[in-house]
C-alpha positions in Angstrom: 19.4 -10.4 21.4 17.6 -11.8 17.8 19.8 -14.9 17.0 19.6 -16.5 13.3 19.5 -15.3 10.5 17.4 -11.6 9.9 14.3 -12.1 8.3 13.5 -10.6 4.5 10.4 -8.2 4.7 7.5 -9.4 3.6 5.8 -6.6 2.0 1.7 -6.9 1.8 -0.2 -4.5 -0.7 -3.9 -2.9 0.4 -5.7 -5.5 -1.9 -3.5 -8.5 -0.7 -4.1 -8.1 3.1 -7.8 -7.8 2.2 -7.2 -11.0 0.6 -5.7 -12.6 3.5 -7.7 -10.9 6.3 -11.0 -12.2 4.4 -9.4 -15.6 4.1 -8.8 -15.3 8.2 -11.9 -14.8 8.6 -13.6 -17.5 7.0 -15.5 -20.5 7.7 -15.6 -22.6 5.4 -12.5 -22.5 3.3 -10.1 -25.5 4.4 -8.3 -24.8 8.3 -5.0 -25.3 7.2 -5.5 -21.9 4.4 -6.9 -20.1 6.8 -4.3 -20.5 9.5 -1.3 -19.6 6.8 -3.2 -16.8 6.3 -3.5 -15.8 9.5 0.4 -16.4 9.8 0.8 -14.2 6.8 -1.3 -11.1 8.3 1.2 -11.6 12.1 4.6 -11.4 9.9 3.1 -8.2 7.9 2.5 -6.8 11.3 6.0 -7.1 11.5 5.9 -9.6 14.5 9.2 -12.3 14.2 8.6 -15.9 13.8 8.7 -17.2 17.4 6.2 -14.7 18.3 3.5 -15.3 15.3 4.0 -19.4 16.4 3.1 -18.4 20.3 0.5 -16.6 18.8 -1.5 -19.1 16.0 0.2 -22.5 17.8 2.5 -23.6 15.8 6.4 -24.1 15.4 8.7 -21.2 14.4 9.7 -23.4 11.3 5.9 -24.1 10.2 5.8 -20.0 10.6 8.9 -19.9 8.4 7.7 -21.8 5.7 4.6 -19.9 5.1 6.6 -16.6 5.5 9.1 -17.7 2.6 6.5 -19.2 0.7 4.2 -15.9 0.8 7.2 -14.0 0.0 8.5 -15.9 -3.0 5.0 -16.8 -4.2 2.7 -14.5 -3.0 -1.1 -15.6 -2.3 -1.0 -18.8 -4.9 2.0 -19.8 -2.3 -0.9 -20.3 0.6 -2.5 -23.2 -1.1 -1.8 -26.8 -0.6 0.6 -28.3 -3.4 -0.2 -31.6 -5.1 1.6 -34.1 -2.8 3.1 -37.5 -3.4 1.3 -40.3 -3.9 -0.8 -42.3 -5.9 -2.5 -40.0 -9.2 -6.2 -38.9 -8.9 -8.5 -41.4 -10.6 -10.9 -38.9 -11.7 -9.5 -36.2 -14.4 -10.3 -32.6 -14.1 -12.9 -33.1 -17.1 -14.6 -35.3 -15.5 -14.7 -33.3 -12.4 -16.0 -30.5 -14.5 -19.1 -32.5 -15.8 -20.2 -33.2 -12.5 -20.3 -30.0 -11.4 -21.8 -29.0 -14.3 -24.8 -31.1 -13.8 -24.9 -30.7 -10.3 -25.3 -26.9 -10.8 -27.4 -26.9 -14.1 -29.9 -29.2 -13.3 -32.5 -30.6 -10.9 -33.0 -34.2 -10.0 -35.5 -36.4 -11.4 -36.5 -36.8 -7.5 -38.0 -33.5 -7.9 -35.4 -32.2 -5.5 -34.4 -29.0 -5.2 -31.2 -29.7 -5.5 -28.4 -32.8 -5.7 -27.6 -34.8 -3.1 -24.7 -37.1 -3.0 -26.9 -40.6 -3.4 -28.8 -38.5 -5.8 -25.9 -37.7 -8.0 -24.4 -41.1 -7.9 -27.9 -43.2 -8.7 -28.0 -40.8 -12.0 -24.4 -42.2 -12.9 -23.7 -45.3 -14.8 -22.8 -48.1 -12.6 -20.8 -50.8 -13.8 -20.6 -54.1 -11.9 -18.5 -57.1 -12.2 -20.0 -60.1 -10.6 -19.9 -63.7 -10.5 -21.2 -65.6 -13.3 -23.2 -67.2 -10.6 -27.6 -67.8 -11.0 -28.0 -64.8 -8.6 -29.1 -62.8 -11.6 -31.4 -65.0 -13.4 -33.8 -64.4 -10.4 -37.1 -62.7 -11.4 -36.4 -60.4 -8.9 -33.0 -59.2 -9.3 -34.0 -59.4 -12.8 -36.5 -56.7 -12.4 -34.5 -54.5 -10.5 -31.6 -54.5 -13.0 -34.7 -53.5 -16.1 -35.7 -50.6 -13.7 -31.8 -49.5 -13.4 -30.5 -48.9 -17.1 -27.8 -47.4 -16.1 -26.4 -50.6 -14.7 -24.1 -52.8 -16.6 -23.2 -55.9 -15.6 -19.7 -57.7 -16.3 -19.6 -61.4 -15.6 -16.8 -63.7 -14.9 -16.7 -66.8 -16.3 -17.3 -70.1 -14.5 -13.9 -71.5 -14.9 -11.5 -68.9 -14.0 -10.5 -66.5 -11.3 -13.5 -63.2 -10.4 -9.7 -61.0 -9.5 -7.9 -61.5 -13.3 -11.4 -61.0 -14.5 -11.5 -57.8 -13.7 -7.8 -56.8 -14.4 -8.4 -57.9 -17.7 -12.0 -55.7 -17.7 -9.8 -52.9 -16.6 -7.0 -52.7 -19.1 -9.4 -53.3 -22.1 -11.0 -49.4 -21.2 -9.8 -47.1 -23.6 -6.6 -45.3 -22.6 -7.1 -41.5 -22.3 -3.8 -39.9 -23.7 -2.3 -38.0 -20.2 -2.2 -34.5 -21.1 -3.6 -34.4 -24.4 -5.7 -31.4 -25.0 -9.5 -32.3 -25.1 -12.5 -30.4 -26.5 
């Protein structure tokens, strides 16, 4: 005899469970969205909780949490909500340019296409060092001519490299959060 409480039906149109049975199915999409959806496709086949969690290796509560969350939120439900923690660093925007570039243009290199070093030596590069001779050498001097992109923040002699660069910090200009941009 069932014991709890009876499950609601989840109901799965033709074009969602092609959806979920091509997310199954894939490779590279992250493990985690493609085991929901797994889970999702079991509970449409009308197989209970306990039974779906035997079957993908997992708890009957994980199982129950993608069930509801399918049901309540349909496919959207499946992936990963923004968690706790400390904010992203990087805005969408900015995101947005990258791939941009990465997909609109070659590298100098000749490359045919963008590698991670290769992105990041065509970014600017700022650098806070100490105001120490290193970089009145001819040679660092040279490198730092061929390397425009470079900008170079020193500390001065009498006080601490760390507030330095709290202080460099704060003086960026402040993106207002949420503002619309064009």
């Amino acid at each position: 005899m069932d014991r709890g409480r009876p499950l609601k039906p989840l109901e799965v149109s033709g074009s969602t469970r092609e959806e979920l049975e091509s997310l199954s199915r894939s490779l590279s999409l992250p493990a985690g969205l493609v085991s929901r959806a797994e889970i999702v496709l079991l509970c449409a086949n009308g197989l209970d909780n306990k039974a779906v969690a035997e079957e993908v290796g997992t708890s009957r509560q994980t199982v129950g949490k993608w069930r509801e969350r399918f049901r309540t939120q349909g496919l959207m439900g499946l992936y990963d909500e923004r968690r706790p923690g400390k904010p992203r660093s990087i805005e969408d925007d900015e995101v947005m340019v990258l791939l941009r570039k990465t997909l609109d243009t070659e590298p100098p290199d000749g490359s045919t296409h963008w590698s991670c070093r290769s992105m990041a030596d065509d970014l600017d590069v700022h650098l806070v060092v100490d105001n120490y001779s290193t970089h009145k050498h001819v040679k660092v001097k040279r490198w730092l001519a061929d390397r425009p992109r470079y900008h170079i923040h020193f500390t001065p002699t009498y006080s601490s490299w760390i507030n330095q660069v709290e202080i460099w910090v704060t003086s960026l200009p402040k993106r207002p959060s949420g503002a619309a941009r064009s």
